[in-house]
C-alpha positions, 0 to 999 in steps of 0.5 A: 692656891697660894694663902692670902698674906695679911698684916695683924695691925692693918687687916679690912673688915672681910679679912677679920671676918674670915680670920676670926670664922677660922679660929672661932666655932661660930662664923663671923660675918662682914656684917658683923664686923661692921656692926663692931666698928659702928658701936665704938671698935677701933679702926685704923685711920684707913679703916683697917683693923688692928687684930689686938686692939679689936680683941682688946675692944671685944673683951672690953665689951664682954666684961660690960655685958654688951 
């Protein structure tokens, strides 16, 4: 089974969710994901997400104590 090509700056909300779930310790869900873009994170104008500027948006968050 070939692996899933995917670009950092343009990945769907499935793709991050799986990409963090596979780096992380804790699953991440669509869900979850989307519940980020509706508080605030940022998307491309296609809806697709930026790995670094939604990293960047996380630690933003974190540091507020959100």
């Amino acid at each position: 089974m070939a692996e899933e090509q995917i670009n950092p700056n343009s990945l769907t909300l499935a793709q991050m969710a799986r990409l963090l779930s596979r780096a992380g310790t804790n699953p991440v869900t669509t869900a979850m994901v989307e519940a980020d873009v509706a508080a605030g994170a940022p998307t491309n104008p296609n809806g697709t997400i930026n790995l670094v500027h939604y990293a960047a948006w996380l630690v933003k968050e974190m540091a507020r104590g959100e």
